[in-house]
N, C-alpha and C positions, 0 to 999 in steps of 0.2 A: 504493500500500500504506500500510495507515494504519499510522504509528509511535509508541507510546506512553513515557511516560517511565516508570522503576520504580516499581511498586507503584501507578500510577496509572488512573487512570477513563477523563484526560481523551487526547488526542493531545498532540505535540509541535510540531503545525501544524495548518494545513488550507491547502485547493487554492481560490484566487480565481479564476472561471472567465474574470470580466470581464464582458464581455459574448456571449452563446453568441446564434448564428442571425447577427451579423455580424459575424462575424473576418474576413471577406476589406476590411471596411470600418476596422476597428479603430483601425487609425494615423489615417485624417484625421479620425477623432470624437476622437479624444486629441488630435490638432492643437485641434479646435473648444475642446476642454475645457480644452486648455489657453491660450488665448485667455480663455475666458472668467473661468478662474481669475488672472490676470496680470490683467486689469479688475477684479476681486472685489479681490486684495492691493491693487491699487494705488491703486484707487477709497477702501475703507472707510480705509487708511493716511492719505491727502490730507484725507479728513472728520473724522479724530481728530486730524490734525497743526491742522487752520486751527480748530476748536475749544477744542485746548491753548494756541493761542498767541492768540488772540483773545478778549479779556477781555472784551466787550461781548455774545458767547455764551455766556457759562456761564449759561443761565435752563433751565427743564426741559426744553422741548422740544430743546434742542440736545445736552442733558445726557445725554436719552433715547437721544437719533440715537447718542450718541460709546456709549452700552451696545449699540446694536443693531450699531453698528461692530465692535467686539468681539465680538461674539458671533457675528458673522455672517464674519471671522477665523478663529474656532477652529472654526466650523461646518462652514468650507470646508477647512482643514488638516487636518482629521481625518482626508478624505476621499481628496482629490485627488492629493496626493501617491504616496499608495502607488496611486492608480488610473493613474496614469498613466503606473508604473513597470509594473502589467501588462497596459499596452493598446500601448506601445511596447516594451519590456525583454523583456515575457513574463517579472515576477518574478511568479510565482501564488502564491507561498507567503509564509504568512502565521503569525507564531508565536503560539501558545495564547493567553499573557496579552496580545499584540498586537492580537489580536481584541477578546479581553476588552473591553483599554482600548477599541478604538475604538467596539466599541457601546454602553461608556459615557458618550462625548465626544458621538459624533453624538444619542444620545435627551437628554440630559439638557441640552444646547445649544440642540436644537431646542424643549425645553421651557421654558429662560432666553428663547431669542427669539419664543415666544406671550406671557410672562409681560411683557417689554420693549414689544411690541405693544400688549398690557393696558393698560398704565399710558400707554403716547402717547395712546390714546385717551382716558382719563381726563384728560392733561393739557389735551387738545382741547377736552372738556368744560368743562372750568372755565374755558379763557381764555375761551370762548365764550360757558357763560350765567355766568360771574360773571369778568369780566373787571377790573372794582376789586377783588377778594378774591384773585386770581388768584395773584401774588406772597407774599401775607403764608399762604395754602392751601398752593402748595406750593415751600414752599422746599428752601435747597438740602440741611436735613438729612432735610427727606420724600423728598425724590427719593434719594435717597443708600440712606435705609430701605428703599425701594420697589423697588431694584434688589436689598439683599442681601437681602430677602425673595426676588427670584425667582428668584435665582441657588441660595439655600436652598432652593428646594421643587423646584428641578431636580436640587441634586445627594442630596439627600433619597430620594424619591420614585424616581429611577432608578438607587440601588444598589441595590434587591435585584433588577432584573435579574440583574446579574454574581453577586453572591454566590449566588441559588437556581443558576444554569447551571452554577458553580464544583461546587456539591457532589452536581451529577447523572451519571452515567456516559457515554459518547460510542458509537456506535453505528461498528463498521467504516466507514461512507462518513464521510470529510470533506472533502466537494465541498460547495462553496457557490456554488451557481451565480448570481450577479452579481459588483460589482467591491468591494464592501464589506462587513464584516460587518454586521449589521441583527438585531436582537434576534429576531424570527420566523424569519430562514432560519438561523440557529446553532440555533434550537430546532428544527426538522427533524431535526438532526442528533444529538438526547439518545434514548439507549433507555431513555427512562422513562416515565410519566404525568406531562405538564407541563399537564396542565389548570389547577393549580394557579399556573404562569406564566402562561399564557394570559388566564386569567381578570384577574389582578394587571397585565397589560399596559391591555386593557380599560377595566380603573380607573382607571389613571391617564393612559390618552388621555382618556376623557371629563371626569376630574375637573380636569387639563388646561387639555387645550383645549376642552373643552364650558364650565368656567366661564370662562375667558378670552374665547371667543366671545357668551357671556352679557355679561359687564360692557364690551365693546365694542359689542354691539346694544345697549343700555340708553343704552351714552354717547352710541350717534350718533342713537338715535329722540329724544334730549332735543336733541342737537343742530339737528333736522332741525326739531323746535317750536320751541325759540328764534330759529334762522336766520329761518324762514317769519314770525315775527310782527314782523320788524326794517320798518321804515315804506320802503324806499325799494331796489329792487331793486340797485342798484350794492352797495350795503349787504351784502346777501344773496348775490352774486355773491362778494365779498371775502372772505365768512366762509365759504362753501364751498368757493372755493380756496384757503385755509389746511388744508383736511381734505385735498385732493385727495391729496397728495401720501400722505398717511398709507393712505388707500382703498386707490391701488394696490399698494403694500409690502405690506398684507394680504393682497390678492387671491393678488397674487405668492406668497407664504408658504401659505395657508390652502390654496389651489385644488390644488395638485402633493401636497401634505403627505394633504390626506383621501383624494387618489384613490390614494396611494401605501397609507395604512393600510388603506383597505377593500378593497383590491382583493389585500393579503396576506393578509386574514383570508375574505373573502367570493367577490374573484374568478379563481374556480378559473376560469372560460371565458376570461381574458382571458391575448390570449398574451404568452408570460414577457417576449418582447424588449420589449414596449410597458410591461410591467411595470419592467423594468429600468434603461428611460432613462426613465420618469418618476418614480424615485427618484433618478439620479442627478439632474436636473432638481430637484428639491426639496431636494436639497442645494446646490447650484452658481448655481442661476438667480435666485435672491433676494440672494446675499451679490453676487454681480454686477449686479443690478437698483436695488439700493437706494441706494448713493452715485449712482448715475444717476439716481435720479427726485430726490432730495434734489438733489442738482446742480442741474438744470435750473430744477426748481419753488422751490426755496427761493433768495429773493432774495439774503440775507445771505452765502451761500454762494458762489453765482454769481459773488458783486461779488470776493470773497476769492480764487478760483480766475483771475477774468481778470486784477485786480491782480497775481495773480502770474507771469501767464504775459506782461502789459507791464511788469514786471522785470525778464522774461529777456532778451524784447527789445532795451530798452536796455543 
């Protein structure tokens, strides 16, 4: 029964279903989730700790890593938390402005970490074809601009979600059937014409992540010219595994993220469970993937993390 507070439009909760079609499975996916989430804190924590105390990383690209760390933190806390208090708890309930906040945290996060993405690439670019100008291009008050710039056009761009939601009326059901709120399945939920969000979502996925995806095809076809005309293939082998690591972090991010948007807006055939856990997957699988690929792939790191685990040792 929906309960509404005086004089008001909106409810005083709503019902988080979780995951519907397998509840009898529930608990060992919150085990997995929760697994993966304890790699995610522990992982990006370890990559901002050996970056704070290691003076010989403060350059951009390390600078970048410790924002996508962060971001990829509150990406996952938004989330996991309260998912995983109703995949084991069974707490389903969810309060009004709790909502609110969270579908402002997860879009506007996931908008800081394309913008974060953005600018690695760019930074990729320049050690590569101007690798003398590289240092005095971006130093560390561009890199510094270059983050509160995305962190401004994430938390810009993704308030008027909440505030248009805030001043629309709520419809008797509020059943949100997955485990988090998500700016398209709360709007299910408005007895109004939200063409006018709809449309406003839209724009600023493509405005987004369509130019973010832009200025990183750009950065890496220039890369992919400069790499190929380097005289000597070990050469070009070096300069591509400097990218490598960054590729996959995209992949990771871009691949879960498109199929998770098109498939709320366009796939009505596609059924809800596979909908369900590949948005949880687009929230969880990159903040967990990412201090792992950085780890392995990036020397400077590597060296930092066994130095400290023959530490403990001794």
């Amino acid at each position: 029964m929906l309960v509404r507070e005086n004089n008001s439009s909106h409810p005083v909760s709503f019902i988080l279903l979780g995951i519907p079609g397998l509840e009898n499975s529930q608990f060992c996916i919150a085990f997995l989730f929760c697994v993966m989430y304890v790699v995610a804190v522990v992982g990006n924590i370890t990559i901002l700790h050996i970056i704070r105390t290691d003076h010989t990383l403060h350059q951009p690209m390390y600078l970048f890593l410790a924002m996508l760390a962060i971001t990829d933190l509150v990406l996952s806390s938004s989330t996991q938390p309260k998912m995983l208090a109703i995949l084991w708890f069974q707490a389903h309930e969810i309060e009004y402005h709790a909502c609110l906040i969270q579908v402002f945290f997860i879009h506007a996060f996931a908008s800081v970490e394309s913008g974060v993405l953005m600018a690695m690439a760019l930074d990729r670019y320049v050690a590569i074809c101007f690798p003398l100008q590289h240092s005095s291009i971006l130093t560390t008050a561009v890199v510094v601009k270059l983050g509160v710039a995305v962190v401004v056009r994430g938390l810009l761009w993704v308030s008027p979600f909440c505030f248009m939601i805030s001043r629309m009326p709520f419809c008797p059901n509020s059943i949100i059937p997955q485990s988090y709120c998500e700016h398209m399945a709360v709007l299910k939920l408005l007895c109004a014409d939200t063409r006018v969000n709809r449309a406003y979502g839209l724009f600023v996925a493509f405005s987004v992540v369509g130019f973010d995806m832009l200025i990183i095809s750009i950065s890496y076809v220039m890369i992919l010219r400069a790499v190929l005309q380097l005289p000597s293939g070990e050469a070009r082998f070096k300069a591509f595994g400097t990218c490598a690591s960054h590729i996959c972090v995209i992949l990771a991010f871009y691949i879960p993220a498109l199929f998770t948007f098109l498939t709320h807006r366009f796939g009505h055939h596609v059924p809800r469970v596979v909908h369900i856990m590949f948005a949880n997957v687009y929230l969880l699988v990159p903040p967990m993937l990412n201090p792992i690929i950085y780890g392995v792939r990036t020397k400077q790191i590597r060296d930092r993390v066994m130095q400290g685990r023959c530490g403990k040792d001794l």
